[in-house]
mmCIF entry with sequence, helices, sheets and N, C-alpha, C, O atoms, coordinates in Angstrom:
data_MODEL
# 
_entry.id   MODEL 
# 
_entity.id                         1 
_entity.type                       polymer 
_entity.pdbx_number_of_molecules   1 
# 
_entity_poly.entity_id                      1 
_entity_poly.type                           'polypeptide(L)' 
_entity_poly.nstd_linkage                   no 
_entity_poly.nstd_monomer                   no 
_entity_poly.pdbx_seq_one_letter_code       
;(UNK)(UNK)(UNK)(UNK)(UNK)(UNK)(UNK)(UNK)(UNK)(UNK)(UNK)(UNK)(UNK)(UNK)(UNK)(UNK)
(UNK)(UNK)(UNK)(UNK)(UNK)(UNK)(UNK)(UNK)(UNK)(UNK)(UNK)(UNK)(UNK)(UNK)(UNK)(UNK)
(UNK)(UNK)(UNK)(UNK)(UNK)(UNK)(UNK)(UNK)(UNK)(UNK)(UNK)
;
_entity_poly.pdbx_seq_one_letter_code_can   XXXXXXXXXXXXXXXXXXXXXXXXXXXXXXXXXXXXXXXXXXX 
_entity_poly.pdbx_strand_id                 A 
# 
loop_
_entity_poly_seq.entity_id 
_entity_poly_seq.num 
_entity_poly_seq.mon_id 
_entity_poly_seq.hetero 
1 1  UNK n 
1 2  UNK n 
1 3  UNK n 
1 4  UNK n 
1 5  UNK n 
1 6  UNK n 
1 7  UNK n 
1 8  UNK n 
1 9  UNK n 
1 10 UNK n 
1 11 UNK n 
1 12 UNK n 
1 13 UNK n 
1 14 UNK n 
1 15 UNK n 
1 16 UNK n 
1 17 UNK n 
1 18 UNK n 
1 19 UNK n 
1 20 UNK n 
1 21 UNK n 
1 22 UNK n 
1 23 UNK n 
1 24 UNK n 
1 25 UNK n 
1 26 UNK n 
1 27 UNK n 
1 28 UNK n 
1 29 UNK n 
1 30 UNK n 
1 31 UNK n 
1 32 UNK n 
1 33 UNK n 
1 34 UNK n 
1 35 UNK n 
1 36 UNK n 
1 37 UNK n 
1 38 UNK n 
1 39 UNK n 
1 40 UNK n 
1 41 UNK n 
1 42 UNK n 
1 43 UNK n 
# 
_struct_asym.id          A 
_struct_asym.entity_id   1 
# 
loop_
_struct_conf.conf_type_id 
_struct_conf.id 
_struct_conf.pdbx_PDB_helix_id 
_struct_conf.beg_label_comp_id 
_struct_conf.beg_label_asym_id 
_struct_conf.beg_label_seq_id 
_struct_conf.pdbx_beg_PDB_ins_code 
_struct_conf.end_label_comp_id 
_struct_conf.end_label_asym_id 
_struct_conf.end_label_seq_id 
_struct_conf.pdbx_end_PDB_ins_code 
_struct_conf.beg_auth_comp_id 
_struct_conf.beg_auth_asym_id 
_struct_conf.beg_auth_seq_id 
_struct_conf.end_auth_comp_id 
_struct_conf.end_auth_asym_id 
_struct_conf.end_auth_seq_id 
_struct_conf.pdbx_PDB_helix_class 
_struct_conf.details 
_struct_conf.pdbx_PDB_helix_length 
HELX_P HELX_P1 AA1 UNK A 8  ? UNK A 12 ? UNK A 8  UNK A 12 1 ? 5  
HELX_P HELX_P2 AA2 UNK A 16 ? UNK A 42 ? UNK A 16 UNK A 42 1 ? 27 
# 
_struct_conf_type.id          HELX_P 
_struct_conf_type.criteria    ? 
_struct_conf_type.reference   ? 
# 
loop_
_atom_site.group_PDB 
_atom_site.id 
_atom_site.type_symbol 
_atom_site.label_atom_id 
_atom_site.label_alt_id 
_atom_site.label_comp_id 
_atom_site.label_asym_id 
_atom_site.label_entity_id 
_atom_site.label_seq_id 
_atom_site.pdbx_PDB_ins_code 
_atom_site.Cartn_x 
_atom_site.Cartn_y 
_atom_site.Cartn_z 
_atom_site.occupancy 
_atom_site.B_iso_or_equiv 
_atom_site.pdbx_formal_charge 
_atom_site.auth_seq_id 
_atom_site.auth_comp_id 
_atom_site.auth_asym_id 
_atom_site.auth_atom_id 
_atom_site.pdbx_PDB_model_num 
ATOM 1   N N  . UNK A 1 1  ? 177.321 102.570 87.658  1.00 0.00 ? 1  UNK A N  1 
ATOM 2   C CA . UNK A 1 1  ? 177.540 103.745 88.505  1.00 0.00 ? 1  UNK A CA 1 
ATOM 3   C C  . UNK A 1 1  ? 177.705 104.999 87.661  1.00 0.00 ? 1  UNK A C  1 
ATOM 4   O O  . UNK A 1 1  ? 177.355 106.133 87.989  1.00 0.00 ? 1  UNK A O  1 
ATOM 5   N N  . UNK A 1 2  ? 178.391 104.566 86.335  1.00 0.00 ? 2  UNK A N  1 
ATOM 6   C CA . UNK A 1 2  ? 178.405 105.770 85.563  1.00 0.00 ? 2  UNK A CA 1 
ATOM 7   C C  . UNK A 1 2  ? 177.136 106.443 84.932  1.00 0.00 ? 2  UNK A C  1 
ATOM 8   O O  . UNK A 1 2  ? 177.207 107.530 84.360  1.00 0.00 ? 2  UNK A O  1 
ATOM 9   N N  . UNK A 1 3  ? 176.091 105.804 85.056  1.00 0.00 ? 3  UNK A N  1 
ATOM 10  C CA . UNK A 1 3  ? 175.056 106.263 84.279  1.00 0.00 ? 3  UNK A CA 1 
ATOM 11  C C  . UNK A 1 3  ? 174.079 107.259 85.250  1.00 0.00 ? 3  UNK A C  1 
ATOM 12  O O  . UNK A 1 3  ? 173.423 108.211 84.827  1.00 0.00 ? 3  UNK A O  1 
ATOM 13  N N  . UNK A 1 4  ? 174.161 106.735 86.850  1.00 0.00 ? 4  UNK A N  1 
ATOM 14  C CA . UNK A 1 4  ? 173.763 107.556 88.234  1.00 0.00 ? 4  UNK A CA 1 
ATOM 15  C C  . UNK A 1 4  ? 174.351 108.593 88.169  1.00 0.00 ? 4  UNK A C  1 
ATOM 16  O O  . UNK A 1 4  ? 173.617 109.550 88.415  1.00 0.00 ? 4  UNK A O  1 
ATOM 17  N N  . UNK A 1 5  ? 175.812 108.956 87.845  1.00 0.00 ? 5  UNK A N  1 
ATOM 18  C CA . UNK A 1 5  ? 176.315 110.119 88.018  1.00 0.00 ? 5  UNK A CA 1 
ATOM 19  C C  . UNK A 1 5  ? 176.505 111.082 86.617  1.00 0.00 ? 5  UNK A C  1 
ATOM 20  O O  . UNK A 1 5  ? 177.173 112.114 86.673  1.00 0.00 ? 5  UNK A O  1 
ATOM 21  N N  . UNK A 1 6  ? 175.887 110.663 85.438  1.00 0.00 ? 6  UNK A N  1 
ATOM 22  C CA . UNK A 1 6  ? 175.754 111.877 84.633  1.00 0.00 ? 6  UNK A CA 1 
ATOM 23  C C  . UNK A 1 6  ? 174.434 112.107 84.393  1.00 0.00 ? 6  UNK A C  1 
ATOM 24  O O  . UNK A 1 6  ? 174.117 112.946 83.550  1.00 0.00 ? 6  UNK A O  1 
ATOM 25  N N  . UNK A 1 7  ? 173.422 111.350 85.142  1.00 0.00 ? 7  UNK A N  1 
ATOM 26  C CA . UNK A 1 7  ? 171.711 111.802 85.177  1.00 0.00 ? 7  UNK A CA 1 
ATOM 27  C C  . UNK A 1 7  ? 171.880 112.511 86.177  1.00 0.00 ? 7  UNK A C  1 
ATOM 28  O O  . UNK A 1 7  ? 171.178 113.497 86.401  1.00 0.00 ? 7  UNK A O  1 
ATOM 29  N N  . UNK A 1 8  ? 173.063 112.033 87.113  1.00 0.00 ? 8  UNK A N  1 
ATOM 30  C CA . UNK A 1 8  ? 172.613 113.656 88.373  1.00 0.00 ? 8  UNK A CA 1 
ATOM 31  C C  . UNK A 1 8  ? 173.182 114.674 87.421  1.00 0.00 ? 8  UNK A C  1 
ATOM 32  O O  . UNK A 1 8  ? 172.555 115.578 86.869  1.00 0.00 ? 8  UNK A O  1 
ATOM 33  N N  . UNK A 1 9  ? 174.446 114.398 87.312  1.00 0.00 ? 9  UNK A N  1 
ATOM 34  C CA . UNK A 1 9  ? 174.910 115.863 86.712  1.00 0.00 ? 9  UNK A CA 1 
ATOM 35  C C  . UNK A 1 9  ? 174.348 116.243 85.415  1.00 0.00 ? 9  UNK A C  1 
ATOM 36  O O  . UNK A 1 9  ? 174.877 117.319 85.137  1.00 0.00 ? 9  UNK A O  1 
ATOM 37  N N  . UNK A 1 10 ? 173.550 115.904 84.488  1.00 0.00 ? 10 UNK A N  1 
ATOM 38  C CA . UNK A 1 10 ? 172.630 116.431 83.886  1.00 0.00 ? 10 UNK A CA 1 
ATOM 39  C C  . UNK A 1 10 ? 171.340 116.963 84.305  1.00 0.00 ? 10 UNK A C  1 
ATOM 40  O O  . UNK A 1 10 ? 170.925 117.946 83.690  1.00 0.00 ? 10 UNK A O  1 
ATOM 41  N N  . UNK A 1 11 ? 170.752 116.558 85.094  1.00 0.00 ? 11 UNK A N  1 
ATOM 42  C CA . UNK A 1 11 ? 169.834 117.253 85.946  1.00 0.00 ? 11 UNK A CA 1 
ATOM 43  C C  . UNK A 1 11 ? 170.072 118.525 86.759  1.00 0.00 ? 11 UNK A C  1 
ATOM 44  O O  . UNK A 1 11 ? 169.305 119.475 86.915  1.00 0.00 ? 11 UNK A O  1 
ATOM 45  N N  . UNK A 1 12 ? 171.165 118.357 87.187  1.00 0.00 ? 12 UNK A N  1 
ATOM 46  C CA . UNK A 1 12 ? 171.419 119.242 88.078  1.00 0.00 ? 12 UNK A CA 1 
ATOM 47  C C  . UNK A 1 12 ? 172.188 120.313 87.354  1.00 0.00 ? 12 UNK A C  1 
ATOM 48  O O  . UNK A 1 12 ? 171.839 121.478 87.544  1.00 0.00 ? 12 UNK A O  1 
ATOM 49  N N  . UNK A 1 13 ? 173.219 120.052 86.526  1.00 0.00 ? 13 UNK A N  1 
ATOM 50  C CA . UNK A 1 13 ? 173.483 121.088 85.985  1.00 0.00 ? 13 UNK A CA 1 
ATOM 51  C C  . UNK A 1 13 ? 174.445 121.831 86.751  1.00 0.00 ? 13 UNK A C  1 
ATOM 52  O O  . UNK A 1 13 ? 174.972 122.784 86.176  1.00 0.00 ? 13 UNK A O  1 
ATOM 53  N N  . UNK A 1 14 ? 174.877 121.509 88.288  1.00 0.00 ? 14 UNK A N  1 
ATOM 54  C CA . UNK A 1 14 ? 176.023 122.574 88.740  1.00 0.00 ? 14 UNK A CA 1 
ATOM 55  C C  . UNK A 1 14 ? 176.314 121.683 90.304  1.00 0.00 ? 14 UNK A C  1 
ATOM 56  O O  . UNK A 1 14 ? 175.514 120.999 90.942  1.00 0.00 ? 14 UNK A O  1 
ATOM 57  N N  . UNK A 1 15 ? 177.687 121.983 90.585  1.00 0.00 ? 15 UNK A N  1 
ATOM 58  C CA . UNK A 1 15 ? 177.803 121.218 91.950  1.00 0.00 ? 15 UNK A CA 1 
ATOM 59  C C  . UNK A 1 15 ? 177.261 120.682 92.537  1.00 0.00 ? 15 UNK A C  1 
ATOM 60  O O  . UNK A 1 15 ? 177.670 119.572 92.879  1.00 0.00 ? 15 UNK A O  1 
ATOM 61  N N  . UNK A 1 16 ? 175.917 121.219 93.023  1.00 0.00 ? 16 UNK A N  1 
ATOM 62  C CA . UNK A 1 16 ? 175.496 120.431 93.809  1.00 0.00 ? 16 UNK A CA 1 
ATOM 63  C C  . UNK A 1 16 ? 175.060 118.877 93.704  1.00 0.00 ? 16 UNK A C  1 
ATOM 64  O O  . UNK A 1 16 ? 175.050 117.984 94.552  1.00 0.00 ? 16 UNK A O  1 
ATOM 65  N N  . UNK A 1 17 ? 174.667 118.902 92.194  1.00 0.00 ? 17 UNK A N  1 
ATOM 66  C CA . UNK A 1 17 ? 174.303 116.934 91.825  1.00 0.00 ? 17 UNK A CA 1 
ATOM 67  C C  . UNK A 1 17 ? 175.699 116.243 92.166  1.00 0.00 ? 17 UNK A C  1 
ATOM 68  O O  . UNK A 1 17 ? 175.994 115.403 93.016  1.00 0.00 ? 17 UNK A O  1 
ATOM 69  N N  . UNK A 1 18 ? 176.511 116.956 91.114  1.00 0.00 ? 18 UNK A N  1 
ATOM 70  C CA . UNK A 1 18 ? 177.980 116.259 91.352  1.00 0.00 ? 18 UNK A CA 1 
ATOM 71  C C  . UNK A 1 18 ? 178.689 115.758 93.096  1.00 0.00 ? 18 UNK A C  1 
ATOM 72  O O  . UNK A 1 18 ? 179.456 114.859 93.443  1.00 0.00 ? 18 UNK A O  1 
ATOM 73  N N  . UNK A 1 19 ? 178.033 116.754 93.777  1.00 0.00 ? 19 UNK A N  1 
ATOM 74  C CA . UNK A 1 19 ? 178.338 116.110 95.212  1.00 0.00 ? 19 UNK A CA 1 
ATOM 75  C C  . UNK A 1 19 ? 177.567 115.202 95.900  1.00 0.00 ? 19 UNK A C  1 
ATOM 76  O O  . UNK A 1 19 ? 177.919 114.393 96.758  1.00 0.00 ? 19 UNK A O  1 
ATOM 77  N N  . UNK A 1 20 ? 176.425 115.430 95.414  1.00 0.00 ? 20 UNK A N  1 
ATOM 78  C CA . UNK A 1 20 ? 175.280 114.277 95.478  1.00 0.00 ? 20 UNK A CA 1 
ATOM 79  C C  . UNK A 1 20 ? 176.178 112.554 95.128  1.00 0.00 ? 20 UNK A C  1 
ATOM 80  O O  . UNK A 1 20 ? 176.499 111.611 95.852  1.00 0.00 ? 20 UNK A O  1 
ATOM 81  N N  . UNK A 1 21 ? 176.322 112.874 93.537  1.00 0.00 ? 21 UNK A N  1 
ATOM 82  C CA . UNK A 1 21 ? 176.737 111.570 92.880  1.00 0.00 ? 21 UNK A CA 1 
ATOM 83  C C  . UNK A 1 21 ? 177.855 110.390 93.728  1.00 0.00 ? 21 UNK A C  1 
ATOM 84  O O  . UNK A 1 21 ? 177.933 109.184 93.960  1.00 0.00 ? 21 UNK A O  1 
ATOM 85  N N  . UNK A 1 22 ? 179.002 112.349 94.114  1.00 0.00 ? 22 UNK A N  1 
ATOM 86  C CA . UNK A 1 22 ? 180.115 111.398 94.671  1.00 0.00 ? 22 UNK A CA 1 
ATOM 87  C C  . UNK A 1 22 ? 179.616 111.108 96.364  1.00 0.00 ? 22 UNK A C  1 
ATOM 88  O O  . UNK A 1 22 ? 180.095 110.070 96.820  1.00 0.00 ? 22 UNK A O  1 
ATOM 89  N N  . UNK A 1 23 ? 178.889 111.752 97.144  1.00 0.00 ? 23 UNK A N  1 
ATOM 90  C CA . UNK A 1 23 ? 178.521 110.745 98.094  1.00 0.00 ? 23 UNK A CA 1 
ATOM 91  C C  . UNK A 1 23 ? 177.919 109.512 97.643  1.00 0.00 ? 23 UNK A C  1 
ATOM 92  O O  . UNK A 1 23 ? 178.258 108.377 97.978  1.00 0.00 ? 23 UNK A O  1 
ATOM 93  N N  . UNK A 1 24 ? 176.948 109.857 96.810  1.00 0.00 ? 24 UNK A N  1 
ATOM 94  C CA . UNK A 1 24 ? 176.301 108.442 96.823  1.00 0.00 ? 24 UNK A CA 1 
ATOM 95  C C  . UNK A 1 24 ? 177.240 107.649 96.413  1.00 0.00 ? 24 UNK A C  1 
ATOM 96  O O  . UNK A 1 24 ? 177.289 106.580 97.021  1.00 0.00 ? 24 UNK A O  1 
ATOM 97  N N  . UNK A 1 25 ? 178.126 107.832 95.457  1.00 0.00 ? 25 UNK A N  1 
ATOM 98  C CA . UNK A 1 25 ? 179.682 106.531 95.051  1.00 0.00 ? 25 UNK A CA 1 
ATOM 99  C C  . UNK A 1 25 ? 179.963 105.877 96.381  1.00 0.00 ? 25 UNK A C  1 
ATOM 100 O O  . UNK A 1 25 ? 179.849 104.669 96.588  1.00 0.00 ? 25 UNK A O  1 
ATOM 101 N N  . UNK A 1 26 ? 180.435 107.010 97.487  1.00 0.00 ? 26 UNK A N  1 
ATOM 102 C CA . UNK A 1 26 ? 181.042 106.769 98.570  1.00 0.00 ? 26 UNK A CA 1 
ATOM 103 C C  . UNK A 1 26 ? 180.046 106.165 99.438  1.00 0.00 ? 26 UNK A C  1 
ATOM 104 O O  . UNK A 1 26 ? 180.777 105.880 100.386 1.00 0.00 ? 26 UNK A O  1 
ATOM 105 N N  . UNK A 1 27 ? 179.115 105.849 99.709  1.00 0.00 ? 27 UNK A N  1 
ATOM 106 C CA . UNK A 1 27 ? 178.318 105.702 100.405 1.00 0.00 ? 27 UNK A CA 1 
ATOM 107 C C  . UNK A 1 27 ? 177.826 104.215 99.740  1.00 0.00 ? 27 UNK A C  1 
ATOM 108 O O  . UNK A 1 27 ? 177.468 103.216 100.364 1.00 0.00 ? 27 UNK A O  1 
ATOM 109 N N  . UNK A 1 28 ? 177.886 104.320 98.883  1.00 0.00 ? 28 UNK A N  1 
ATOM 110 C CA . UNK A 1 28 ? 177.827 102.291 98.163  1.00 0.00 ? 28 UNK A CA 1 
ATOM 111 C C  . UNK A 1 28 ? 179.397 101.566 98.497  1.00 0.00 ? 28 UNK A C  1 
ATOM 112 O O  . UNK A 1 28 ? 179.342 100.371 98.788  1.00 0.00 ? 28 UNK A O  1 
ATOM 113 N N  . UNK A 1 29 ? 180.646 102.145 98.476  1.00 0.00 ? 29 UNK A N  1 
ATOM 114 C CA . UNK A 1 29 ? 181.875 101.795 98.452  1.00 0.00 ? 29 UNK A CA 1 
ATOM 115 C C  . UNK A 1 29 ? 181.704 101.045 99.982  1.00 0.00 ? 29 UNK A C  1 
ATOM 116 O O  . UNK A 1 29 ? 181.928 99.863  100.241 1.00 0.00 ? 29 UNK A O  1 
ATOM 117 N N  . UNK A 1 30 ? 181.192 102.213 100.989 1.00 0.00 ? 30 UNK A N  1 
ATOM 118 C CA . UNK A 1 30 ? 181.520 101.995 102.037 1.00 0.00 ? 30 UNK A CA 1 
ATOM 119 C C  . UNK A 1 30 ? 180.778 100.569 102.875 1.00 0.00 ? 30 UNK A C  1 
ATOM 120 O O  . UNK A 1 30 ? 181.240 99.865  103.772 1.00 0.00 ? 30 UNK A O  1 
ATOM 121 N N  . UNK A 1 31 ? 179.282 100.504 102.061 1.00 0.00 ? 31 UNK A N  1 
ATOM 122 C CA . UNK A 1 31 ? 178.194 99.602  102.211 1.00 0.00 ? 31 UNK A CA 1 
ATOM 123 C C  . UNK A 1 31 ? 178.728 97.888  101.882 1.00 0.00 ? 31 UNK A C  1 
ATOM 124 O O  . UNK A 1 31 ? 178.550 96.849  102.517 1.00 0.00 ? 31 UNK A O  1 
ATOM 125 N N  . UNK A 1 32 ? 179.521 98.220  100.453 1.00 0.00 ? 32 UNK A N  1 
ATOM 126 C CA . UNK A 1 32 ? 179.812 96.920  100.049 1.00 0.00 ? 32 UNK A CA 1 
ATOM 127 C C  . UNK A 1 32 ? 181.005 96.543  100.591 1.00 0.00 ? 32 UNK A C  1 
ATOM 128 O O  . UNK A 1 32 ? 181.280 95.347  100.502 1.00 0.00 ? 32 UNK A O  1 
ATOM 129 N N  . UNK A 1 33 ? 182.091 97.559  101.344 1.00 0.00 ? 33 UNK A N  1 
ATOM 130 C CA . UNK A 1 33 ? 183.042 96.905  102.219 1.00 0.00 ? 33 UNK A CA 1 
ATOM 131 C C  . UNK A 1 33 ? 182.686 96.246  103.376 1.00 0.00 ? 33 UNK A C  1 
ATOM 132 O O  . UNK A 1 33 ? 183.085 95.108  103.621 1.00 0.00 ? 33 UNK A O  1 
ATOM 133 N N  . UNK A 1 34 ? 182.003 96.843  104.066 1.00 0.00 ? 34 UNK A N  1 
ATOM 134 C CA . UNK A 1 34 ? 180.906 96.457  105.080 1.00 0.00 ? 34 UNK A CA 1 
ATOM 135 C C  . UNK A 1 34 ? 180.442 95.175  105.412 1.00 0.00 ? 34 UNK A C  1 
ATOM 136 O O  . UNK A 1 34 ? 180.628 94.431  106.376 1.00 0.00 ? 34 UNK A O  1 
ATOM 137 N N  . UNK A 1 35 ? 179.501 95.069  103.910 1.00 0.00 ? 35 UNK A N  1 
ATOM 138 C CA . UNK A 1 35 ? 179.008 93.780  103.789 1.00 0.00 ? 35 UNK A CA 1 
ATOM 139 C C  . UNK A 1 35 ? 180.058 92.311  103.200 1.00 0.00 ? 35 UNK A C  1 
ATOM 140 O O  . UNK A 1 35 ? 179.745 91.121  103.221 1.00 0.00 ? 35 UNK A O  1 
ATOM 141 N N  . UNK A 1 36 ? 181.502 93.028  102.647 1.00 0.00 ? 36 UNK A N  1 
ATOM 142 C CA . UNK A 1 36 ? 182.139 91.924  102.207 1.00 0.00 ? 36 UNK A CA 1 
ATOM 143 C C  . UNK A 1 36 ? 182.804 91.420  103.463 1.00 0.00 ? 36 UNK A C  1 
ATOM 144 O O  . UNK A 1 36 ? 182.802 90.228  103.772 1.00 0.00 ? 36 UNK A O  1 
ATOM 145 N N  . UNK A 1 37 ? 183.422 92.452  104.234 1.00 0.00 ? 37 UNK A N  1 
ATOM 146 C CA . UNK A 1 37 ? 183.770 92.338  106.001 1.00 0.00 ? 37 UNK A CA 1 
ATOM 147 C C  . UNK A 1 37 ? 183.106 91.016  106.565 1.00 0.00 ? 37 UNK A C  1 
ATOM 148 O O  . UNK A 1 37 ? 183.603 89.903  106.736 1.00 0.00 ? 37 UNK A O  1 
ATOM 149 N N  . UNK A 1 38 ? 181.645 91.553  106.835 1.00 0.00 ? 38 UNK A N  1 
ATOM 150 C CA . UNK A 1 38 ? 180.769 90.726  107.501 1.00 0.00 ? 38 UNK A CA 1 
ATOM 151 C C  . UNK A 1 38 ? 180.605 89.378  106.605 1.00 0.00 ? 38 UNK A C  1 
ATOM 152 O O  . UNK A 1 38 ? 179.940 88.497  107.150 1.00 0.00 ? 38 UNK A O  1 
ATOM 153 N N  . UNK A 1 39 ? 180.981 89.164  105.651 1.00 0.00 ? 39 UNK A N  1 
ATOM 154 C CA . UNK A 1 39 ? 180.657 87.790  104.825 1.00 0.00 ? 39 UNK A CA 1 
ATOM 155 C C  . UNK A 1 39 ? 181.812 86.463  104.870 1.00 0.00 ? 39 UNK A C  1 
ATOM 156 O O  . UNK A 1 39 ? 181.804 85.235  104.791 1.00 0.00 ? 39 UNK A O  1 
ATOM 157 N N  . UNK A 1 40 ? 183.194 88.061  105.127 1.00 0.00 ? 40 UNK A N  1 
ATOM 158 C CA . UNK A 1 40 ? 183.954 87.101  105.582 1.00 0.00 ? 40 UNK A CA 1 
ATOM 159 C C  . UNK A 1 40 ? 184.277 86.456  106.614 1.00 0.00 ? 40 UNK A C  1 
ATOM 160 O O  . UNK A 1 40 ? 185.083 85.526  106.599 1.00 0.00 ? 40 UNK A O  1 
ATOM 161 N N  . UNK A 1 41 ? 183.540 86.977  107.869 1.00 0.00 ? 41 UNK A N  1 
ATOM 162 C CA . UNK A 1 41 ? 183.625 86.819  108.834 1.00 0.00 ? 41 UNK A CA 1 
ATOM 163 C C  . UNK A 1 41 ? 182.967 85.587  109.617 1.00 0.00 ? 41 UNK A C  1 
ATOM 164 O O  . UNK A 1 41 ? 183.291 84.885  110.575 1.00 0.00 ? 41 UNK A O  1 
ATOM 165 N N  . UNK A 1 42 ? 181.704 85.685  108.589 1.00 0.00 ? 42 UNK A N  1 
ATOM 166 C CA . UNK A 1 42 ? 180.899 84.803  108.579 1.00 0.00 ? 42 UNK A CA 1 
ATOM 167 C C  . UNK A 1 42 ? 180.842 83.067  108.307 1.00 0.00 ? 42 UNK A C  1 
ATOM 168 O O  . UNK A 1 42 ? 180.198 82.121  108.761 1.00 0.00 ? 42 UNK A O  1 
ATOM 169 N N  . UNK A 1 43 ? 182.112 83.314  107.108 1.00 0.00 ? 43 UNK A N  1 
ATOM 170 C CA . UNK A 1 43 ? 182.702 82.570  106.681 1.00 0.00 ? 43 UNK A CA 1 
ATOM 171 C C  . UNK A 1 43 ? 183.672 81.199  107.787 1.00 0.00 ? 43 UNK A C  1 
ATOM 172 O O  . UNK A 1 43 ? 184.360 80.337  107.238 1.00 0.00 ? 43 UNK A O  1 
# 
């Protein structure tokens, strides 16, 4: 995850990647709770 968020923020060069990066963090966090939810459920 660390390597996604200093190619944005090297690319980008100013806020806007950096908010990019941290949605996208948040937006995998939220995916893999999701899917661990449903696995346990499954279970």
């Amino acid at each position: 995850m660390e390597d996604i968020c200093s190619l944005t923020f090297d690319n980008a060069k100013h806020l806007e990647g950096l908010n990019a990066c941290l949605i996208f963090t948040l937006h995998l966090g939220a995916v893999e709770r999701d899917y661990g939810s449903r696995l346990g459920a499954d279970k």
